[in-house]
Each structure stands twice: as C-alpha cells, then as structure tokens.
N, CA and C atoms as a LAMMPS dump frame, in Angstrom:
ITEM: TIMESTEP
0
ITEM: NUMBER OF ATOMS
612
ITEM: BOX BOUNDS ff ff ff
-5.0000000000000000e+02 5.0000000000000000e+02
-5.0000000000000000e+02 5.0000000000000000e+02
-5.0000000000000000e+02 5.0000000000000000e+02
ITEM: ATOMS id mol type element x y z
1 1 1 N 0.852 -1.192 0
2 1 2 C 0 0 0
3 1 3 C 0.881 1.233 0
4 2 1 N 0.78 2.525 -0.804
5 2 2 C 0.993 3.358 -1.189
6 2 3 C 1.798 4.084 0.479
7 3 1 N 2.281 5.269 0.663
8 3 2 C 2.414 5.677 1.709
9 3 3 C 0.97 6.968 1.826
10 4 1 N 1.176 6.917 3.267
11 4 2 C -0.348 7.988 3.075
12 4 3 C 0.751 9.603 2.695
13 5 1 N -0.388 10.685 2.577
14 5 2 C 0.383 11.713 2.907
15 5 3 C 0.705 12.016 4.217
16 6 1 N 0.87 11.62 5.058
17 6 2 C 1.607 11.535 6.271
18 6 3 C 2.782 11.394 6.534
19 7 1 N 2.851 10.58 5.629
20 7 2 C 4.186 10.409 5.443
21 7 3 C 5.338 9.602 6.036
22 8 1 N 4.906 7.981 6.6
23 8 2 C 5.464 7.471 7.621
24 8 3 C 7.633 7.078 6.601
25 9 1 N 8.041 7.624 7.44
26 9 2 C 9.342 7.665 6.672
27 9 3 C 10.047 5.795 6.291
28 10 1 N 9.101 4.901 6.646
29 10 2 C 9.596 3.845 6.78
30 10 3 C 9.36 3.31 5.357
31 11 1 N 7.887 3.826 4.747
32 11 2 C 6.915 3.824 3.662
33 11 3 C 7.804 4.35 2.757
34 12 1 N 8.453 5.3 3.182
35 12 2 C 9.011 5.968 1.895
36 12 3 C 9.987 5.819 1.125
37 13 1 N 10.903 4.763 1.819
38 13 2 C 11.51 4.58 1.76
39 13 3 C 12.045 3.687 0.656
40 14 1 N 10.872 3.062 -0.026
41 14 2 C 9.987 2.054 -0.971
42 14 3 C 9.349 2.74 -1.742
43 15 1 N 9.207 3.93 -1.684
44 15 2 C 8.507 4.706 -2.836
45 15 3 C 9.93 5.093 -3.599
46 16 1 N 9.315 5.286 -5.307
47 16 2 C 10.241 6.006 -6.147
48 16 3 C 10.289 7.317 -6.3
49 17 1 N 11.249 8.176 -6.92
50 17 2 C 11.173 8.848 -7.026
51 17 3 C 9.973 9.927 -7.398
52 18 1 N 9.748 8.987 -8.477
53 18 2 C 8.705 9.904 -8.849
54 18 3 C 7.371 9.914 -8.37
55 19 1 N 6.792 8.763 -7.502
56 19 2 C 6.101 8.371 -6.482
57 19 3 C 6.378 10.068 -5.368
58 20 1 N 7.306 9.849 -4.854
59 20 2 C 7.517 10.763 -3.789
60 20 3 C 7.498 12.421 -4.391
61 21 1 N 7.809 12.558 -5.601
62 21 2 C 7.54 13.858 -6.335
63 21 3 C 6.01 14.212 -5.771
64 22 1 N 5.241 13.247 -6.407
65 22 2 C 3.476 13.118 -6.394
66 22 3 C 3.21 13.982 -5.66
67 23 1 N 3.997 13.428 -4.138
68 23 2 C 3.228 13.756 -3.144
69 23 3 C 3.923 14.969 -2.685
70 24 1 N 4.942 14.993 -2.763
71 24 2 C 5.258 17.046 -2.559
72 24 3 C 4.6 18.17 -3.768
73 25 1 N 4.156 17.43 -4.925
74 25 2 C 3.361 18.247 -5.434
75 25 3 C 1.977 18.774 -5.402
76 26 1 N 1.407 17.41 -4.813
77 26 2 C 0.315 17.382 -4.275
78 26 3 C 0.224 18.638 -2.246
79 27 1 N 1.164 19.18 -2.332
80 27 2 C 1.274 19.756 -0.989
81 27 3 C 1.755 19.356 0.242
82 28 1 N 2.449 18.235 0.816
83 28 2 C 2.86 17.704 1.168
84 28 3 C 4.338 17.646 1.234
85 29 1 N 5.319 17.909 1.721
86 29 2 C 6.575 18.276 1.679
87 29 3 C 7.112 17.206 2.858
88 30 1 N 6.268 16.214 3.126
89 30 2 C 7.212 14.614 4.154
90 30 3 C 8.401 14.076 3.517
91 31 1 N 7.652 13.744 2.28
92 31 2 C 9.078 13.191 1.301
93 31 3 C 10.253 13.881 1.515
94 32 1 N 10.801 14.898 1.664
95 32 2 C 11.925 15.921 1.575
96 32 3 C 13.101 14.932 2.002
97 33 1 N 12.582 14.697 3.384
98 33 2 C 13.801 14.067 4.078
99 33 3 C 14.183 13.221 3.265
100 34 1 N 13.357 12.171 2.829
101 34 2 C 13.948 10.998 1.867
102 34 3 C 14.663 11.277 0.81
103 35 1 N 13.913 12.07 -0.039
104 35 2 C 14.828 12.695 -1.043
105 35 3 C 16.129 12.975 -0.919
106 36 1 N 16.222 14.083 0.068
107 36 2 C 17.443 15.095 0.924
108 36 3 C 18.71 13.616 0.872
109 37 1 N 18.099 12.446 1.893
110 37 2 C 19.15 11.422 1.717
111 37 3 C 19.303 10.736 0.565
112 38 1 N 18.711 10.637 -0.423
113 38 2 C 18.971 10.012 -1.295
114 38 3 C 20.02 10.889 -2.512
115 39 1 N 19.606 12.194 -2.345
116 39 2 C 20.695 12.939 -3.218
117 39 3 C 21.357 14.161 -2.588
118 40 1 N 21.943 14.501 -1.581
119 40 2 C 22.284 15.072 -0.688
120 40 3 C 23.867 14.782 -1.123
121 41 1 N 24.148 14.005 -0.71
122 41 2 C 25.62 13.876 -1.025
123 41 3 C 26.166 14.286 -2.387
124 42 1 N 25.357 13.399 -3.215
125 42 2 C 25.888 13.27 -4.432
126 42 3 C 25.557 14.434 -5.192
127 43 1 N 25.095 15.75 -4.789
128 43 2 C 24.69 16.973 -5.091
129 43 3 C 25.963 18.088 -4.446
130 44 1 N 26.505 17.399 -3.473
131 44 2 C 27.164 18.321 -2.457
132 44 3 C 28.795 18.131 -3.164
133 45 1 N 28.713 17.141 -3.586
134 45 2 C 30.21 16.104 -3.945
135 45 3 C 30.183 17.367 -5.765
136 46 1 N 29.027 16.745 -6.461
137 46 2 C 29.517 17.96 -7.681
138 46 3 C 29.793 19.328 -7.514
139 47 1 N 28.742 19.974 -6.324
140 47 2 C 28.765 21.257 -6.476
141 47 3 C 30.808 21.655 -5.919
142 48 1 N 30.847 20.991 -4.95
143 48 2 C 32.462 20.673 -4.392
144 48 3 C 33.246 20.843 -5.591
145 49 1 N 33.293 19.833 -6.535
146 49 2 C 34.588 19.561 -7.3
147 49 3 C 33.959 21.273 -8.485
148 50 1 N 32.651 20.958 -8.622
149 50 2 C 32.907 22.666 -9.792
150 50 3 C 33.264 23.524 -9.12
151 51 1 N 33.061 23.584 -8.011
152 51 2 C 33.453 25.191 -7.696
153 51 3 C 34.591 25.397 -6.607
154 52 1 N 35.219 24.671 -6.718
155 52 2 C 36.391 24.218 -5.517
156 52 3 C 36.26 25.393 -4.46
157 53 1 N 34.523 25.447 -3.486
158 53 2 C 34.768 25.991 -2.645
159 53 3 C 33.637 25.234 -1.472
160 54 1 N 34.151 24.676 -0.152
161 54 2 C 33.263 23.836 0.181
162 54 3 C 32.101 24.771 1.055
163 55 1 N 32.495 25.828 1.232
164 55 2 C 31.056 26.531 1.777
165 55 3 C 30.076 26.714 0.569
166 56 1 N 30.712 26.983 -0.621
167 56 2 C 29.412 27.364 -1.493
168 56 3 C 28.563 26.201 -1.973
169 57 1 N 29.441 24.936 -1.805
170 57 2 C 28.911 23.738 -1.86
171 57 3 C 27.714 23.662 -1.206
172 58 1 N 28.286 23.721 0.097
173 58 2 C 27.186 23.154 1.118
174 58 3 C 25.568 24.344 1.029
175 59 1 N 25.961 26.179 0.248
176 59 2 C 24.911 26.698 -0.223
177 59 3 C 24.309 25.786 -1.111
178 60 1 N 24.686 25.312 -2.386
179 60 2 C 24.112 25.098 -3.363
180 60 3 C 23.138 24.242 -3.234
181 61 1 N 23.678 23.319 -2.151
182 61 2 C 23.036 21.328 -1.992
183 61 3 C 21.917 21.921 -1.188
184 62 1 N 21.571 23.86 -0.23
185 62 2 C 20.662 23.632 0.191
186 62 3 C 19.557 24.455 -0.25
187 63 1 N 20.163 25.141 -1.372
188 63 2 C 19.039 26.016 -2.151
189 63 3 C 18.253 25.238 -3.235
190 64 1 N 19.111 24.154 -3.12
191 64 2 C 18.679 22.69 -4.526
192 64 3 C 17.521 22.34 -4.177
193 65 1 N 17.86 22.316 -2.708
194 65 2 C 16.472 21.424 -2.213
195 65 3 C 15.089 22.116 -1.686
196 66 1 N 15.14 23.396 -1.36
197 66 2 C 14.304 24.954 -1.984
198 66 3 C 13.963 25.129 -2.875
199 67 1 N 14.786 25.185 -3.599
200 67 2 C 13.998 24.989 -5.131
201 67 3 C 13.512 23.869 -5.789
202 68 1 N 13.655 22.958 -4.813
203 68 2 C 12.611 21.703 -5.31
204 68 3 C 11.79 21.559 -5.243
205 69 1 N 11.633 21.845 -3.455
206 69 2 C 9.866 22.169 -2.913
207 69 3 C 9.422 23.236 -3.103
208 70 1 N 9.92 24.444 -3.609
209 70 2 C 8.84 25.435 -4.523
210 70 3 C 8.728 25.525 -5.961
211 71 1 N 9.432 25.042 -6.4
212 71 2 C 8.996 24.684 -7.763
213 71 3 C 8.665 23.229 -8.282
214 72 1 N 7.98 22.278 -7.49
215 72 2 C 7.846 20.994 -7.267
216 72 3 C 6.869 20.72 -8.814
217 73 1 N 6.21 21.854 -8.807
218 73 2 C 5.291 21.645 -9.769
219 73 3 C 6.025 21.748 -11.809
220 74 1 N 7.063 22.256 -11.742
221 74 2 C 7.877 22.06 -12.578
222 74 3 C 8.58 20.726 -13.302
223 75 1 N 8.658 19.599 -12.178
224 75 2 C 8.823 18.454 -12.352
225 75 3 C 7.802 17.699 -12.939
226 76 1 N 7.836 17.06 -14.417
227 76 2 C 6.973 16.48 -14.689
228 76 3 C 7.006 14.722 -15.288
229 77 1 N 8.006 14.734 -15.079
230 77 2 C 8.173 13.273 -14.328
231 77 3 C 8.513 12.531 -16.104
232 78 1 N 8.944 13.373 -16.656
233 78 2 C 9.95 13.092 -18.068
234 78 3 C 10.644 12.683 -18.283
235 79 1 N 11.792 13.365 -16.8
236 79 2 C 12.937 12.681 -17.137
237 79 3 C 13.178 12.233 -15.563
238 80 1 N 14.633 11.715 -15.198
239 80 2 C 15.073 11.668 -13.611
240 80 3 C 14.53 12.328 -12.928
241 81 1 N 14.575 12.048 -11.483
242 81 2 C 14.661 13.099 -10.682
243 81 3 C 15.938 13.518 -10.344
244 82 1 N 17.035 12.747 -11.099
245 82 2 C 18.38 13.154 -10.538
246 82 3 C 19.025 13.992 -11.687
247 83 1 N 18.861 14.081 -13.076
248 83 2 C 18.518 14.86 -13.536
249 83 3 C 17.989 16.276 -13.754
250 84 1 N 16.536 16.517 -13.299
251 84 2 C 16.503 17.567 -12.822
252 84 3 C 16.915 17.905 -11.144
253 85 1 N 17.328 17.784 -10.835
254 85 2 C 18.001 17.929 -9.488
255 85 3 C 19.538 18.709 -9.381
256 86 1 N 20.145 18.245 -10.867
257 86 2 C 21.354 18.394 -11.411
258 86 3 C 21.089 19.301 -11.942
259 87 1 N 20.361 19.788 -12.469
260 87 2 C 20.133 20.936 -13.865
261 87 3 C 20.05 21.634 -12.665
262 88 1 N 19.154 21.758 -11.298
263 88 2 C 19.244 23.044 -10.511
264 88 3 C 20.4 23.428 -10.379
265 89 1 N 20.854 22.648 -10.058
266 89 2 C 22.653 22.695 -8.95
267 89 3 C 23.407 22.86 -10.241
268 90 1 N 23.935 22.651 -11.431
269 90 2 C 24.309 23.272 -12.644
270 90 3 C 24.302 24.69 -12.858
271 91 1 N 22.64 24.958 -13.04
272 91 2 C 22.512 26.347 -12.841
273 91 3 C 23.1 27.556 -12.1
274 92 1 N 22.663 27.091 -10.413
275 92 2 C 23.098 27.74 -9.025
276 92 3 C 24.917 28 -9.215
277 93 1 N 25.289 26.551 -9.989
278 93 2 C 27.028 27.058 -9.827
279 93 3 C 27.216 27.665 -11.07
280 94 1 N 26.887 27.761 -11.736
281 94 2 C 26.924 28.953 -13.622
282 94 3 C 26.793 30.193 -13.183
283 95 1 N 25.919 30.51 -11.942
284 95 2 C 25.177 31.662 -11.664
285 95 3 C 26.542 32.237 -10.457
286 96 1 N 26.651 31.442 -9.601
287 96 2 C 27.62 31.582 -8.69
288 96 3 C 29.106 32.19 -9.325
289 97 1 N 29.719 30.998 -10.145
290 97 2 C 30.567 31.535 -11.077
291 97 3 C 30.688 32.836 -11.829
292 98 1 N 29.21 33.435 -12.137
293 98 2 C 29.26 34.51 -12.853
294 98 3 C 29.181 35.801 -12.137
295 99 1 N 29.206 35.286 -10.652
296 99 2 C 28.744 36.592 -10.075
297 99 3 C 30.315 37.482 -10.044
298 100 1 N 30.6 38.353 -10.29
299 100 2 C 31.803 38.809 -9.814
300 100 3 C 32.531 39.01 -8.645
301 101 1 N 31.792 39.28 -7.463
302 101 2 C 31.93 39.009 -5.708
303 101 3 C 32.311 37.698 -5.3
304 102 1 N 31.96 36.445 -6.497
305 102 2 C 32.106 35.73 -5.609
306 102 3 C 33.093 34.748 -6.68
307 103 1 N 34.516 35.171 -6.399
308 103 2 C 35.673 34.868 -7.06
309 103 3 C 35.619 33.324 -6.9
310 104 1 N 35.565 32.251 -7.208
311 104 2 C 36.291 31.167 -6.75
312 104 3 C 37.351 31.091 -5.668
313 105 1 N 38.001 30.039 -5.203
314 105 2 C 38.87 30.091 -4.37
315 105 3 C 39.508 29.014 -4.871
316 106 1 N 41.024 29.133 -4.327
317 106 2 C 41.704 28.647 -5.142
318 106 3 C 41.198 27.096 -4.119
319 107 1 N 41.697 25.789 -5.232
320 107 2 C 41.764 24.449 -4.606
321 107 3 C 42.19 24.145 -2.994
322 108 1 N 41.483 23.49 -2.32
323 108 2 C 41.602 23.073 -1.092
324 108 3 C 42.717 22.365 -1.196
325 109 1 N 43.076 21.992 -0.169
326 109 2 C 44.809 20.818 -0.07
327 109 3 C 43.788 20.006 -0.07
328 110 1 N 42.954 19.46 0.996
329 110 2 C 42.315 18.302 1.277
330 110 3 C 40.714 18.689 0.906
331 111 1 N 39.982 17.289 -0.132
332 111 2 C 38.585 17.485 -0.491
333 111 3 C 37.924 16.963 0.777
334 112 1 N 36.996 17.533 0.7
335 112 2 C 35.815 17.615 1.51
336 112 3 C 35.131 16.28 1.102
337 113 1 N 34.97 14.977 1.923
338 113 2 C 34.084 14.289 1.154
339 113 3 C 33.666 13.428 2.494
340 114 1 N 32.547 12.521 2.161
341 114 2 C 31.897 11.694 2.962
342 114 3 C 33.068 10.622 3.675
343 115 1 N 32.346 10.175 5.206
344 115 2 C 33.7 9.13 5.675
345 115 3 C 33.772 8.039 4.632
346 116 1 N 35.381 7.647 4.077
347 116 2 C 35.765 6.242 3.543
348 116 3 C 34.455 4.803 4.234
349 117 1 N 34.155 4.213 3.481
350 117 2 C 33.481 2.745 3.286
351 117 3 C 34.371 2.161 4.56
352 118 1 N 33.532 2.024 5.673
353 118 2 C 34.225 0.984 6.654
354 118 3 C 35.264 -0.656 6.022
355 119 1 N 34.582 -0.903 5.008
356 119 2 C 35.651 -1.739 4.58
357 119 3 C 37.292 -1.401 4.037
358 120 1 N 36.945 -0.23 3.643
359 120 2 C 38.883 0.004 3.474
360 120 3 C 39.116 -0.514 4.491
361 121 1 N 40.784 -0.568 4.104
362 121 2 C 42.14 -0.535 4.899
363 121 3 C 42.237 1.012 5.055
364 122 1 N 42.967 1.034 5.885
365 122 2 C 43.308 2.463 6.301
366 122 3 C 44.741 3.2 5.745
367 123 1 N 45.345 2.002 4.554
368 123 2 C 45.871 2.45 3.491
369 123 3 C 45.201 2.614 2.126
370 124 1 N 44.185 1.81 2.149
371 124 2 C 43.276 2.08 0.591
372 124 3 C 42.817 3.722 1.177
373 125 1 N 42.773 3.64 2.118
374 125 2 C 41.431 5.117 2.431
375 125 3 C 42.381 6.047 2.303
376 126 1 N 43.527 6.333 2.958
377 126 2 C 44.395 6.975 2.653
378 126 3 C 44.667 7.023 1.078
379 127 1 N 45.114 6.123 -0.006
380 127 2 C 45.252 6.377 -1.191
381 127 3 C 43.959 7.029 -1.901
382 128 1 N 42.86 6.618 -1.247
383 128 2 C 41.773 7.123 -1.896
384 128 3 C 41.732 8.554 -1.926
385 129 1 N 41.688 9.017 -0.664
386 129 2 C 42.003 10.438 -0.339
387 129 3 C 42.945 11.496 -1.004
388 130 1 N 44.296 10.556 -1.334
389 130 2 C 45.238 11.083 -1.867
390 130 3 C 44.399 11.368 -3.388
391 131 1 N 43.965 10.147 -3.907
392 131 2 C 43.704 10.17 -5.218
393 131 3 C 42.741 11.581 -5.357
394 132 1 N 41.768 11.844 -4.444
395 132 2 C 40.726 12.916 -4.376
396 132 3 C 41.788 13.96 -4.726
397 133 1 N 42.474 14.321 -3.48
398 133 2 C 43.273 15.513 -3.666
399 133 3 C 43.577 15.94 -5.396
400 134 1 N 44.436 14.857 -5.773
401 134 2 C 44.893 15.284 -7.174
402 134 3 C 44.088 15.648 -7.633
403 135 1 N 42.884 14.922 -8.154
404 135 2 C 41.996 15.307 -8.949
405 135 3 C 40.976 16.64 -8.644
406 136 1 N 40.807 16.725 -7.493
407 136 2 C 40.589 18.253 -7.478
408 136 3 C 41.202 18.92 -7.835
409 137 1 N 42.663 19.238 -8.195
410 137 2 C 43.645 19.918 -7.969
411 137 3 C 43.683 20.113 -9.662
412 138 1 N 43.609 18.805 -9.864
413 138 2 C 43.324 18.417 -11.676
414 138 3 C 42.255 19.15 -12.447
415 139 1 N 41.018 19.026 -11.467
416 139 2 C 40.284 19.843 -12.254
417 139 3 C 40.094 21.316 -12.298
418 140 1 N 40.803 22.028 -12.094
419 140 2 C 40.889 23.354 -12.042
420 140 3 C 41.5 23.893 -13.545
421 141 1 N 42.217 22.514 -14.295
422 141 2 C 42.574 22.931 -15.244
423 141 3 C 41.86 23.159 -15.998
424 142 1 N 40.399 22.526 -15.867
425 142 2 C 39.912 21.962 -17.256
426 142 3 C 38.669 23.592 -17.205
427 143 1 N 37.806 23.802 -18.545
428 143 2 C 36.996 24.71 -18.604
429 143 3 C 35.759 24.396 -17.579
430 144 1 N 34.888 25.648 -17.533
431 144 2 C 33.862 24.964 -16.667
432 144 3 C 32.561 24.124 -17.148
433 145 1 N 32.986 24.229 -18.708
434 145 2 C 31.999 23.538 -19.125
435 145 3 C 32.158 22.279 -19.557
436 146 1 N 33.85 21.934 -19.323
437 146 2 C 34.546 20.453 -19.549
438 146 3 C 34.272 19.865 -17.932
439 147 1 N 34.392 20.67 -16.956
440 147 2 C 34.177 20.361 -15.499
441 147 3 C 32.79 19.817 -14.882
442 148 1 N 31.577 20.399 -15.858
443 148 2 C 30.353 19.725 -15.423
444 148 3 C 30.296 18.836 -16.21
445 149 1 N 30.92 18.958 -17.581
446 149 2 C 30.269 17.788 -18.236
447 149 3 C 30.801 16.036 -17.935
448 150 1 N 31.986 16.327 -17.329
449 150 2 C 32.904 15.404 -16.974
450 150 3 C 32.738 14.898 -15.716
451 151 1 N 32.262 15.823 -14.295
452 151 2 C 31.689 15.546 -13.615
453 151 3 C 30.285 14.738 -13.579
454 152 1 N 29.491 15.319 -14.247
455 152 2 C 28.374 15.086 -14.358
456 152 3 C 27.966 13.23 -15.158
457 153 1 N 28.893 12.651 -16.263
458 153 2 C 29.325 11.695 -16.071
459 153 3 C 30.538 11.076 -15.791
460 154 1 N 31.539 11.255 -15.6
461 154 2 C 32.034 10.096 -14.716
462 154 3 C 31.781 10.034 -13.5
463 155 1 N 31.859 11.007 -12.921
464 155 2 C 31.447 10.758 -11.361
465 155 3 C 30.377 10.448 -11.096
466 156 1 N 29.013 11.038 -11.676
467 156 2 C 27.923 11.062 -11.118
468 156 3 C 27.307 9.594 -12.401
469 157 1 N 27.827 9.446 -13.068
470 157 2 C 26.842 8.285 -14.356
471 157 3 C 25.917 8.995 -14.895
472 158 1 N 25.352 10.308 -14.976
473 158 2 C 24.795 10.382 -16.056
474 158 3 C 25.198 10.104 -17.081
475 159 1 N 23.797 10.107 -18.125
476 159 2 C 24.086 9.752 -19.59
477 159 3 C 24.52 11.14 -20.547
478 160 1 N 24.652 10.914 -21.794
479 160 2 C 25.094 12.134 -22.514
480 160 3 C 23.637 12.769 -22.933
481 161 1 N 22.736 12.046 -23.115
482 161 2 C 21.333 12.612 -22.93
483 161 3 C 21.214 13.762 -22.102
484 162 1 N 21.449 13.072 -20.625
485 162 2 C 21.307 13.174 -19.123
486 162 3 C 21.87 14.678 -19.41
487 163 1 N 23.153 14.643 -19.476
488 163 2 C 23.844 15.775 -19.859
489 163 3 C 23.547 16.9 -20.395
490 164 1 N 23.474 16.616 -21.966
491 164 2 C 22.981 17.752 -23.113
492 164 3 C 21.694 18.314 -22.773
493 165 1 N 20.881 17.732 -21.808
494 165 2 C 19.145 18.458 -20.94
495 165 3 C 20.132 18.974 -19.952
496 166 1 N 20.834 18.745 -19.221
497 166 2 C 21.233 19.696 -18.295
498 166 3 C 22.07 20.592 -18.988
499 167 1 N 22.658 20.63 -19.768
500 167 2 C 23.586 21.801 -19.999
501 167 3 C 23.606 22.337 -21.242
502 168 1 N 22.24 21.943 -21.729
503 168 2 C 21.575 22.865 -23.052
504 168 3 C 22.228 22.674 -24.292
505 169 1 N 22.603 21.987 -24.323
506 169 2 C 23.486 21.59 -25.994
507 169 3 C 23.025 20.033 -26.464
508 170 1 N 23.982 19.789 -27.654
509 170 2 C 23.744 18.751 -28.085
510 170 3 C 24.743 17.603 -27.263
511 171 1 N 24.294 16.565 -27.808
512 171 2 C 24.469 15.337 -27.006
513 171 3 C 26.491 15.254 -27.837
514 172 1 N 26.745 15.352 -29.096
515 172 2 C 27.9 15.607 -29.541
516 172 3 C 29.088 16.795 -29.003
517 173 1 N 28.181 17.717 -28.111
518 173 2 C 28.96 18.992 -27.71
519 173 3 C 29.44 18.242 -26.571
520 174 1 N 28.644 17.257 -25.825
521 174 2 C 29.073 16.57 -24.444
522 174 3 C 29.894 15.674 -24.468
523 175 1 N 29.844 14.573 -25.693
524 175 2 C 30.929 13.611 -25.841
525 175 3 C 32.402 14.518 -26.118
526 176 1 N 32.911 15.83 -26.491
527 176 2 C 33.389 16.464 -26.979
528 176 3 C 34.007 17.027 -25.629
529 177 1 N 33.343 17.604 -24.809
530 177 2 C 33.931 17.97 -23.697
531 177 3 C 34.37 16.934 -22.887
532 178 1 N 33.419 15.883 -22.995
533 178 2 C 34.226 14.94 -21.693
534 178 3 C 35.61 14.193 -22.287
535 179 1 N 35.732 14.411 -23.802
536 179 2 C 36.639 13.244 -24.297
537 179 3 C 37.87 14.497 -23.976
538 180 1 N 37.688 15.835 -23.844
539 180 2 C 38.602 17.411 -24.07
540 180 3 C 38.916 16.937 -22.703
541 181 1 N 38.174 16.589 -21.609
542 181 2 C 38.4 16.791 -20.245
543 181 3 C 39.199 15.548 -19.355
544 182 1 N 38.856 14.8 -20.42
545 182 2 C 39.514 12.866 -19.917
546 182 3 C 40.642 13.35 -20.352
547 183 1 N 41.133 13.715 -21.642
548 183 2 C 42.808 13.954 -21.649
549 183 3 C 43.37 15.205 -20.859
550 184 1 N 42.394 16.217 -20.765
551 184 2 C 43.809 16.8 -19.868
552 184 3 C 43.829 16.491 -18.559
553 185 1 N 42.775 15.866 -17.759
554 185 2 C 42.686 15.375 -16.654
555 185 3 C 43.626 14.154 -16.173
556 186 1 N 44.214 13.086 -17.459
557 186 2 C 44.955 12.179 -17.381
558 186 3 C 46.219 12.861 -17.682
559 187 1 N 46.652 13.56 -18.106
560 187 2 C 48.029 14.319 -18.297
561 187 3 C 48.099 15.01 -16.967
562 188 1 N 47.19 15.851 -16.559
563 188 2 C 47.502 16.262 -15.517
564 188 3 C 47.963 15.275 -14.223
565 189 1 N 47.349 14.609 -14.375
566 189 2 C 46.929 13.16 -13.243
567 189 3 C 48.399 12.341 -12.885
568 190 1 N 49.067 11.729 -13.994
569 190 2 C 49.763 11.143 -14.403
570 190 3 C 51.376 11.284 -14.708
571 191 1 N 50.814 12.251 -15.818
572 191 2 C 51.919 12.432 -16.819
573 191 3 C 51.665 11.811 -18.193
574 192 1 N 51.153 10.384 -17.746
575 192 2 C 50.968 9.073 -18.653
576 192 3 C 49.184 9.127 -18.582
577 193 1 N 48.557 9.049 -19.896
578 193 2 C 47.791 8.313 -19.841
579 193 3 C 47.153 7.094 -19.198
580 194 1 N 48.035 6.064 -18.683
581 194 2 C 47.91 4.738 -17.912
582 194 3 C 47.558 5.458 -16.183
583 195 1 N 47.981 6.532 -16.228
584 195 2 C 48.656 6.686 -14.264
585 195 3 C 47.458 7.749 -14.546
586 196 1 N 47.118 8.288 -15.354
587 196 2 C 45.764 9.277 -14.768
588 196 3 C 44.66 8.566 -14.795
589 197 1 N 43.965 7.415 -15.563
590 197 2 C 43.46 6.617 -15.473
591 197 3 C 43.221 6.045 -14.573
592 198 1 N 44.136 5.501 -14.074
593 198 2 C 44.229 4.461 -12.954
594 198 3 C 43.573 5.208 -11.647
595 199 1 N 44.41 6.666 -11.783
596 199 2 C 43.785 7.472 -10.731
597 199 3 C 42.411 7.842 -10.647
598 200 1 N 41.775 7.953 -11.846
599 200 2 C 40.43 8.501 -12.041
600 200 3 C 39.347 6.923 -11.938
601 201 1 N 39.852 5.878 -11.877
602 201 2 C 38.994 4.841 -11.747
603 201 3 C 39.149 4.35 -10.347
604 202 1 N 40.034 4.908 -9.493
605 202 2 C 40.155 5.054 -8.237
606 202 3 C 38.883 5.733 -7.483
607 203 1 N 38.448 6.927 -8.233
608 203 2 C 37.806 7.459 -7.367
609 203 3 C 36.237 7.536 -7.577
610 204 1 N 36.28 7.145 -9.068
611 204 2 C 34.878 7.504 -9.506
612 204 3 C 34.394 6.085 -9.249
C-alpha cells in the first residue's frame, strides 16, 4: 500500500522517485527528508569539485532542495529526478561563477568528502584520499563547461542525454567535452595516460 500523505518515513523509503515527487506536489513536503538522503551527497560532492569551494557547496546542496519544494510543480516526471536535481545545482554554480563578488577560491589541499566505506584498509582510504586531492587539484585545469560535463558523467553516471538536458546543448557537444576533459585530466593526473586513469577509476 501506497504511503499515506503523512508520510510514515519507513513507507518511503519504498517509494520512487517519482512516487515521492506526487506527493510534494500534491502539498505535502514529508518526502523531503527521503529525497534530501537520497541525493544530498551526491549533489554536495559535484557542487564541491565545480566550484572548488566547500562553503558554497554546502549553499548550493541547500538552495537545490528549496527549489525543489517550490517549484515541485515544474517536475513532470519526463525525465530523472536526478537529472533535474542536477540541472538546478548546474545552474546555481553557472550563476555563482558569474557573479563577480564571488571569485572562486583557489583548490583546497584536502577534499571535503563523505567518511571512507568501513571496509577500506586504512591504506586504501588513505590512497583514496590522496587520489581525491589530485583530482581536485586536476580539475581546475579543465573549462567549466569540460568540469560539469565530466563531472556530471564520470562521477555522477549520467548519460550524454542526461547531460545535453542539463547543460543545453547537443548530445555531440558533451561527448566532446568529456573526451577534451579525460585527456587533460589524465596528463595532468599522471603524466601518462595509464597513471591518470588508474587514478580517475580510483575514485569515480
């Protein structure tokens, strides 16, 4: 049975996405929390690596979710919800970027990210970490429109579909940036093709 609008969080947990849309569109804003955990991180982790600044991060992941529940009715259940979820947080950092006040900052030494998988070793977690570092550090080289698109799939798995709806172009402009952004990201990474690789399948 369906969850009521009440919203028992146990119920919801079993609902889909677009199930749980329903019901924040319908007036109801219970779902949030579920949502919030289900893409919370992985909203906080892109806005992080585009804009190498972790306070504006942690703005973006919470105006994302503001602008979900007031424009709930915008969602029409077409495409993802992770998708449009992405196109907000895309936006918010295009907009951020463009503001002039609010310069970027240069790369952190250490990324900001969720605790390591209790199963590492506490040398995998350490290399993992290390591996983060670089690649933040890596992506500063690349444009910002090689940075979402590259983000947006390797890290996150969207599709090039997925993509070209979030970032308004064709599906060829995206294979184009990410293939622009895989090589200088592995040169940077590396030196070698083989050693930036290795690093980037480390983390994603």
């Amino acid at each position: 049975m369906a969850a009521s609008h009440t919203g028992d969080r146990r119920e919801m947990k079993h609902l889909s996405d677009q199930e749980l849309m329903r019901i924040v569109q319908a007036g109801d804003f219970s779902p949030a929390s579920e949502i919030y955990d289900r893409y919370s991180s992985r909203i906080y982790n892109f806005a992080y690596r585009f804009l190498k600044n972790s306070e504006a991060a942690e703005d973006a992941t919470q105006e994302v979710f503001v602008k979900m529940l007031k424009h709930a009715n915008q969602f029409h259940g077409d495409a993802k919800l992770s998708t449009w979820l992405f196109s907000i947080t895309a936006n918010w950092c295009r907009d951020y970027l463009r503001k002039a006040d609010n310069k970027t900052k240069e790369a952190e030494d250490v990324l900001v990210t969720l605790p390591a998988p209790a199963e590492l070793s506490p040398e995998r977690t350490l290399e993992k970490r290390e591996n983060e570092r670089r690649i933040q550090k890596a992506l500063t080289a690349l444009t910002p429109e090689q940075r979402e698109a590259i983000l947006l799939s390797r890290f996150q798995g969207l599709s090039y579909a997925e993509i070209a709806q979030i970032s308004g172009c064709s599906e060829g402009a995206v294979k184009t940036r990410v293939f622009r952004a895989m090589e200088t990201l592995k040169k940077a990474l590396g030196g070698e093709a083989s050693g930036g690789e290795r690093c980037l399948n480390a983390i994603s």
